[in-house]
C-alpha positions as CSV (number, residue, x, y, z in Angstrom):
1,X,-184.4,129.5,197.9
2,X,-181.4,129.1,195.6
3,X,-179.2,126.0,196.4
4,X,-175.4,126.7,197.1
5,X,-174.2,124.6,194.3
6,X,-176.0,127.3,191.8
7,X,-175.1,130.0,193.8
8,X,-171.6,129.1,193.9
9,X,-171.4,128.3,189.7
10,X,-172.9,131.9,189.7
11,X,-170.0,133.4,191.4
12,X,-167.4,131.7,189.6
13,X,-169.0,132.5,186.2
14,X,-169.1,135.9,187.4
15,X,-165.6,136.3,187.9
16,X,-165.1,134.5,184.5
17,X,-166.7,137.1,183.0
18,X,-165.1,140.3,185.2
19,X,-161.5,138.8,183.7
20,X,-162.6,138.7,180.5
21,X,-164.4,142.2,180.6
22,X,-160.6,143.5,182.0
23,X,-158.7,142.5,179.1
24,X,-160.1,145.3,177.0
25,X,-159.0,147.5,179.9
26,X,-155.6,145.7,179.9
27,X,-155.3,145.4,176.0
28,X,-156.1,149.4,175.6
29,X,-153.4,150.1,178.5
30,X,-151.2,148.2,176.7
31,X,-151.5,149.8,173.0
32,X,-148.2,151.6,172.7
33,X,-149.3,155.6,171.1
34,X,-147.7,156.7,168.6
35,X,-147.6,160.8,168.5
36,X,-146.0,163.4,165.9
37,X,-141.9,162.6,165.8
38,X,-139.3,165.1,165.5
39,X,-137.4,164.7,162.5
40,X,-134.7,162.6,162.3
41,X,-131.9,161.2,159.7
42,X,-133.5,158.4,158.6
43,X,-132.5,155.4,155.4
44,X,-135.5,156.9,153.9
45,X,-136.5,155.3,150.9
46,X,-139.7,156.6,148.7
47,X,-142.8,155.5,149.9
48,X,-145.9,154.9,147.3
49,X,-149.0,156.0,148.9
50,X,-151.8,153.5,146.9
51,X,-155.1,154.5,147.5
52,X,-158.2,152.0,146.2
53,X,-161.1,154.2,145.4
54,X,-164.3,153.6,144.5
55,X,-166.9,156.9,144.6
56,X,-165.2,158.0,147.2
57,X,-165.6,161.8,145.7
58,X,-166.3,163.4,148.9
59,X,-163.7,162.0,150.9
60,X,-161.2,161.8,148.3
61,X,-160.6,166.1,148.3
62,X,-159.4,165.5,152.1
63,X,-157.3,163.2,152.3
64,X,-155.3,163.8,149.0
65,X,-155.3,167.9,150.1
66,X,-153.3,166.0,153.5
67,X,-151.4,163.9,151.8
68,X,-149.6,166.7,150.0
69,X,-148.7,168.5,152.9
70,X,-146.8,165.7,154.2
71,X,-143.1,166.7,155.3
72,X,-142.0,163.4,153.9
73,X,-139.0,163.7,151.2
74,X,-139.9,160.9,148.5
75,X,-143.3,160.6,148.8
76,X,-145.4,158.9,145.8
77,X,-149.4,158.9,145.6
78,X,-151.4,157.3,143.3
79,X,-154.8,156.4,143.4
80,X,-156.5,153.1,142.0
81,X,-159.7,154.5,139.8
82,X,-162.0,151.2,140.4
83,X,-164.4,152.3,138.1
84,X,-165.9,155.7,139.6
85,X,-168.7,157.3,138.5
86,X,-169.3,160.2,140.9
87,X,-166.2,162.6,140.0
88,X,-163.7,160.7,141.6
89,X,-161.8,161.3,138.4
90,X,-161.8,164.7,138.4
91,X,-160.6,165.0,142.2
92,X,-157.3,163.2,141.4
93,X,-156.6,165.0,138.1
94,X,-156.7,168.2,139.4
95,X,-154.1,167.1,141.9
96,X,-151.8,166.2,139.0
97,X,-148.8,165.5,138.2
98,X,-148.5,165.4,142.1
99,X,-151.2,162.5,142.4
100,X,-151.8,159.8,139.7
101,X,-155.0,158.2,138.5
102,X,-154.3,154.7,138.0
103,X,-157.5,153.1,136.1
104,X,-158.3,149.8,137.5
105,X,-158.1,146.8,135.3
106,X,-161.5,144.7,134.8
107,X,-161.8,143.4,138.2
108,X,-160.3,139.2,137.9
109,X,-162.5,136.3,138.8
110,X,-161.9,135.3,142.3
111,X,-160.6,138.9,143.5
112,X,-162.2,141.3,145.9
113,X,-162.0,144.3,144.4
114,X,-159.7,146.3,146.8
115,X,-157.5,143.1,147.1
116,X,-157.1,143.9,142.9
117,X,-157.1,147.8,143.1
118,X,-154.0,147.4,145.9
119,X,-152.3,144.8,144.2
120,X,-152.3,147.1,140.6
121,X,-151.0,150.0,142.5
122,X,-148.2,148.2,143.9
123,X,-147.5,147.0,141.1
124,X,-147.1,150.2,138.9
125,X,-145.5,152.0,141.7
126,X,-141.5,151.9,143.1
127,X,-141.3,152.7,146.8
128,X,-139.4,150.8,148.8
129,X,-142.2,151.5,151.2
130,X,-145.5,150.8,150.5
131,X,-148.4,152.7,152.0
132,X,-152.2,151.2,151.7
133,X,-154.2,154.1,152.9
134,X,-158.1,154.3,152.4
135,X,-159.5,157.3,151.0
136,X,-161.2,158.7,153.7
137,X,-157.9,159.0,156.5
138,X,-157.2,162.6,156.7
139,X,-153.3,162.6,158.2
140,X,-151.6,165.4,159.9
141,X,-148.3,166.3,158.0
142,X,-145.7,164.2,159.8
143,X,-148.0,161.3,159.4
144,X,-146.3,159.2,156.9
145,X,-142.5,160.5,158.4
146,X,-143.8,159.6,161.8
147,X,-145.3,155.9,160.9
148,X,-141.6,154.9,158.8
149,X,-139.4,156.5,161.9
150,X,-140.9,154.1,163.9
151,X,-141.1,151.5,161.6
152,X,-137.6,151.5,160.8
153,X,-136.6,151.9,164.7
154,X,-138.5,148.6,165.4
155,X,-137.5,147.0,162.3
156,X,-140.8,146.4,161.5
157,X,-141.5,145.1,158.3
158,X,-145.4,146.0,158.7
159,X,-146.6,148.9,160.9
160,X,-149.8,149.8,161.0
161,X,-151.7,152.5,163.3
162,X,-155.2,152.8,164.8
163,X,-156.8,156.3,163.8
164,X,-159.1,158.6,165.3
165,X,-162.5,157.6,164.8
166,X,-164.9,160.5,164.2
167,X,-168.3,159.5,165.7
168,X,-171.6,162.2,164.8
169,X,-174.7,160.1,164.2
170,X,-176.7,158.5,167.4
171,X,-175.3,154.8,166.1
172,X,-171.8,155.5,165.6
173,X,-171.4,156.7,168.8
174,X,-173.0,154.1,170.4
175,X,-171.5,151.2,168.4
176,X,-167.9,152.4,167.2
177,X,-167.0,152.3,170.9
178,X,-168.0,149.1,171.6
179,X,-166.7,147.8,168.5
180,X,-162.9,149.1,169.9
181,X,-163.3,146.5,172.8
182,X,-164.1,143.9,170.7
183,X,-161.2,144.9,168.2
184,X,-158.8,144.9,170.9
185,X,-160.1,141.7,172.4
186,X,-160.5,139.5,169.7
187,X,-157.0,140.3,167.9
188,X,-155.4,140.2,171.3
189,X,-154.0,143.7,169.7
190,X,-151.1,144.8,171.6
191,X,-149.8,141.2,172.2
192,X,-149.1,141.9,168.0
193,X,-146.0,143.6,169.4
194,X,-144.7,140.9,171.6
195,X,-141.4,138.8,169.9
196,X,-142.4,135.0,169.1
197,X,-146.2,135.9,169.8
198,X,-148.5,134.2,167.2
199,X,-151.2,137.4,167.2
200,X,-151.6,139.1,164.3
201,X,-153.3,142.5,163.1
202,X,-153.2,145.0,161.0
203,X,-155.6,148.3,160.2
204,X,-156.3,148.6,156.2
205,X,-156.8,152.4,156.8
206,X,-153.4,153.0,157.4
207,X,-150.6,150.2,156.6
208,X,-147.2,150.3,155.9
209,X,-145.3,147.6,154.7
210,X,-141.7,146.9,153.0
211,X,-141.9,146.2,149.2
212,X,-139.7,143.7,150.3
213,X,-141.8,142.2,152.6
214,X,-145.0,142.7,150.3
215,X,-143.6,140.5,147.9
216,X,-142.0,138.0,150.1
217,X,-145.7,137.3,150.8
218,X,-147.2,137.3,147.9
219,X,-149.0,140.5,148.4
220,X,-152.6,140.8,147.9
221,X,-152.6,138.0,145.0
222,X,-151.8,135.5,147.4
223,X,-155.2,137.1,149.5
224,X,-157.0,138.3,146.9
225,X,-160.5,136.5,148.0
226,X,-160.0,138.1,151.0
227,X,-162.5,140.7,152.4
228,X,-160.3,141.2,155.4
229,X,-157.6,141.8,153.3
230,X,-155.6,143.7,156.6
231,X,-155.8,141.2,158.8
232,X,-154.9,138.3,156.0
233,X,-152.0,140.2,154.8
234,X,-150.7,140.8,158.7
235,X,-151.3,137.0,159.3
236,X,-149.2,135.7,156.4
237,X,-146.4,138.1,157.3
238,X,-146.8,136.8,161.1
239,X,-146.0,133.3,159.4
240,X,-143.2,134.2,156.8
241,X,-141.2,135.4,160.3
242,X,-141.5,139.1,159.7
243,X,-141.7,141.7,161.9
244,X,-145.3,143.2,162.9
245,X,-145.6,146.5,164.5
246,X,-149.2,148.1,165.7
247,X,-149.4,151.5,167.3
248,X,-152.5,153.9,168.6
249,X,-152.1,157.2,166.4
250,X,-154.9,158.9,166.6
251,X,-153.1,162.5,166.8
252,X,-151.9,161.3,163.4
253,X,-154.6,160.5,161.3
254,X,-158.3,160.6,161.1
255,X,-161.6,159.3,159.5
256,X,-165.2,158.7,159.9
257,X,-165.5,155.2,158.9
258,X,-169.7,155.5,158.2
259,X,-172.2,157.9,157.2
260,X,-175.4,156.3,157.9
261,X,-176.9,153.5,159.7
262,X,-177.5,151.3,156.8
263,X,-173.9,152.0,155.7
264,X,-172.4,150.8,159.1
265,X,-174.5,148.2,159.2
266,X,-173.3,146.2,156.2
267,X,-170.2,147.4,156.6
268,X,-169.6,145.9,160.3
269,X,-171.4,142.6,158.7
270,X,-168.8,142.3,156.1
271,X,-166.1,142.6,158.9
272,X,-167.8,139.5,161.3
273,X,-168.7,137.7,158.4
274,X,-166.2,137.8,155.7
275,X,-166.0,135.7,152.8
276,X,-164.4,132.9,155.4
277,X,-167.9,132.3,157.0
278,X,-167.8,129.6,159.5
279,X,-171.0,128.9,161.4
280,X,-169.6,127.5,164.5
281,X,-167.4,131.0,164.8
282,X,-171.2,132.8,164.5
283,X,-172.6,130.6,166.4
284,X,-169.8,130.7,169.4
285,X,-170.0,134.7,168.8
286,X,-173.5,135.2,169.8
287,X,-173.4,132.5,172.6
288,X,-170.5,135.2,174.1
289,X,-172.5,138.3,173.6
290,X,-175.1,137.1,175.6
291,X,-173.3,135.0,178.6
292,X,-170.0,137.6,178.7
293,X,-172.4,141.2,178.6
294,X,-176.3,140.6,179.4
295,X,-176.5,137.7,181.5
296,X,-174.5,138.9,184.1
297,X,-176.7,142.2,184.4
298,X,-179.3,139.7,185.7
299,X,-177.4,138.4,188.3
300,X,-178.3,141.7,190.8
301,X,-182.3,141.0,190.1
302,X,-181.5,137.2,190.5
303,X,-179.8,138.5,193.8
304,X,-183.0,140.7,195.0
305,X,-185.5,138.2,194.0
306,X,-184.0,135.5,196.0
307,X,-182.4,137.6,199.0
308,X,-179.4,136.5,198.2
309,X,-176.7,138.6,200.1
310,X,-174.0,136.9,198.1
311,X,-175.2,137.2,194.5
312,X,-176.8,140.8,195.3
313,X,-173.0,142.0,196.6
314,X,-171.6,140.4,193.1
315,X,-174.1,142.0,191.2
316,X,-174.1,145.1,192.2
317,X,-170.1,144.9,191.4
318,X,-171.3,143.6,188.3
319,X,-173.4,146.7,187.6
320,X,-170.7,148.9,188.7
321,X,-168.0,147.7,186.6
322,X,-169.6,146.7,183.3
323,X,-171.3,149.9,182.8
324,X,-168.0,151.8,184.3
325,X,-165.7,150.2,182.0
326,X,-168.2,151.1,179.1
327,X,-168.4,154.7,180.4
328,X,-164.6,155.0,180.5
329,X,-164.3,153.3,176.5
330,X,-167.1,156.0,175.0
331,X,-164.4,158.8,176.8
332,X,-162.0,157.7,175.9
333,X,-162.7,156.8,171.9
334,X,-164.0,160.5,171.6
335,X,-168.2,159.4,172.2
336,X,-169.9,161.1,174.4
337,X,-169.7,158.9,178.0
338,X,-173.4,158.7,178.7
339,X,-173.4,156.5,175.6
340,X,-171.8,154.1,177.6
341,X,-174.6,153.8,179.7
342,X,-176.2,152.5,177.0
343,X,-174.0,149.7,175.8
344,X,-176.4,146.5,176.1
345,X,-178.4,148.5,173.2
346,X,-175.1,147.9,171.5
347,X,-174.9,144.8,172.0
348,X,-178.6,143.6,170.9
349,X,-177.2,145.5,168.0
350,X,-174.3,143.3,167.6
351,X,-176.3,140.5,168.2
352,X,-178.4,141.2,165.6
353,X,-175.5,142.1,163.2
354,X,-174.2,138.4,164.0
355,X,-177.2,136.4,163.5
356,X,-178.1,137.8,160.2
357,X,-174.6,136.9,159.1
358,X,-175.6,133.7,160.1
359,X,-178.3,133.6,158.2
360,X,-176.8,135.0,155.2
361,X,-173.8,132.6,155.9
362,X,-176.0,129.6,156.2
363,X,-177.5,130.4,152.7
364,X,-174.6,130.7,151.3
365,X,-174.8,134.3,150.0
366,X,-172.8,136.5,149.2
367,X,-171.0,139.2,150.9
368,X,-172.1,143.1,149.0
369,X,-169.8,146.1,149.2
370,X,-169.3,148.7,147.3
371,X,-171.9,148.0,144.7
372,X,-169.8,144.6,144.3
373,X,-170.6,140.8,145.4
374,X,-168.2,138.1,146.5
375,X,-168.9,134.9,146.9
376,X,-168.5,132.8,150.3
377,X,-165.0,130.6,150.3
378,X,-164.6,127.2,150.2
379,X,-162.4,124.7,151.3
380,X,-161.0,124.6,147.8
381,X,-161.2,128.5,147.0
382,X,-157.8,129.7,145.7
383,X,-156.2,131.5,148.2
384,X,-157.6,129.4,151.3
């Protein structure tokens, strides 16, 4: 027989945790989309498309082939050679003179190496507009018009846009999904849009900011030990009083952000851990995996076990809406919905993505990407 006092902390927790499970559904309601424009007179202004690439041969072709069939007047690309060894050379010179091959520097002490790639291109390039874009968005060809339209009708001195996320392998569709919510949750994303809010976001795939603006914040020197350069940049033009824009685009650009298991793996590990790793942010992050999605699941066995009338009418709700809302983000992010069914396999995958970053964090090693290691910050790392 369950007392009422335990019965009654199990219903309020529950309805903590139906609130918080809402304000992904809130959050993705509220993502203003951004669709193809109409051409318009606009102040214009060249934009320099810099692209950081690093053997990224067979997704370079794409998106360069795209970018030149943009319907934008002054439009600039160059690409940031960081040392390629996989033909990545050759896919940019035979775009020339209509693409440049920038070769990256000897990568600085203290620099992640897209930080420096992005930070040489804006520096050898003149576009009032500069556009970071990775080298595996595909865009549609009033992609860049589109994004500085709207930019310049908010007066936004950064816009960025979520893209389509192209999900084939079991694991992307299962995790990419669930890794949206969380997205939209932690970054409080549309809120970004909100005059006087402190929220602050921005996708590295595809962001636009003012040259003025870039170096009114330093640019990516004044983050360049970063790993989560995107969200760094946004955050210090949050606090220089500039103007942040954040759209869903996904009819204007695309990409399929990993390959292979291993690849998403240490890429999503990089994202949650960052060279910034804090324990007590780890530690707090698996502590909500577990209390906000799999403890409640057991509230409808609790329920059942007990005969609890009570706890068996929450937790059937439960049931209903947890795996309903799940089912609704695999739809509606392009996965297949049944693999919303499955989403407490994605998050004893998370789960286990956060605790090794704990353990990695708590032994002070390094984060890897791209064949390159960066070292954990510390309170007196430059840049920090």
């Amino acid at each position: 027989m369950l007392s009422l006092g335990f019965v009654l902390v199990v219903l309020a927790t529950s309805a903590v945790v139906l609130v918080y499970q809402g304000l992904a559904i809130v959050y993705a309601y509220a993502m203003p989309t951004l669709r193809p424009a109409a051409p318009r007179p606009t102040r214009g202004g060249q934009v320099s498309v810099i692209i950081a690439a690093r053997n990224e041969a067979d997704d370079l072709p794409a998106t360069l082939d795209t970018l030149l069939q943009q319907d934008y007047p002054d439009l600039e690309v160059v690409v940031v050679d960081g040392g390629s060894t996989d033909g990545t050379r050759e896919v940019v010179e035979a775009r020339a003179p209509r693409v440049r091959r920038l070769e990256e520097p000897p990568l600085p002490e203290g620099w992640v190496g897209k930080n420096w790639a992005c930070w040489c291109g804006a520096e050898a390039t003149s576009g009032e507009w500069l556009l970071f874009l990775d080298a595996d968005v595909r865009t549609s060809p009033t992609a860049v018009r589109t994004v500085v339209q709207w930019a310049e009708t908010e007066h936004a001195d950064l816009a960025t846009i979520g893209t389509r996320v192209e999900m084939r392998g079991f694991w992307e569709r299962l995790i990419i999904p669930f890794w949206v919510q969380m997205v939209l949750v932690y970054f409080r994303a549309p809120r970004v849009n909100r005059p006087g809010s402190r929220a602050a976001m921005a996708n590295g795939q595809f962001l636009l900011i003012a040259r003025s603006a870039y170096e009114r914040v330093g640019g990516h020197d004044a983050i360049r030990s970063y790993v989560l350069e995107d969200v760094a940049l946004a955050r210090r033009v949050r606090a220089a009083g500039l103007r942040l824009r954040v759209a869903n685009a996904v009819d204007l650009a695309a990409t399929r952000m990993y390959r292979t298991q291993a690849e998403m793996f240490e890429g999503l590990i990089k994202n949650v851990h960052g060279t910034e790793f804090s324990a007590a942010r780890q530690v707090g992050f698996l502590a909500g995996l577990v209390g906000l999605y799999l403890l409640p699941l057991g509230v409808l066995p609790l329920g059942v076990w007990f005969g609890n009338l009570p706890l068996i009418a929450v937790g059937g709700f439960l049931w209903v809406a947890l795996f309903g809302k799940h089912v609704a983000f695999a739809h509606a992010v392009g996965s297949p919905s049944v693999f919303g069914l499955l989403y407490p396999l994605a998050v004893v995958y998370y789960i286990r993505l956060v605790s090794t970053s704990l353990v990695r964090g708590l032994r002070r090693r390094p984060v890897i990407w791209k064949g390159r290691s960066y070292p954990l910050l510390t309170p007196e790392s430059p840049n920090r």
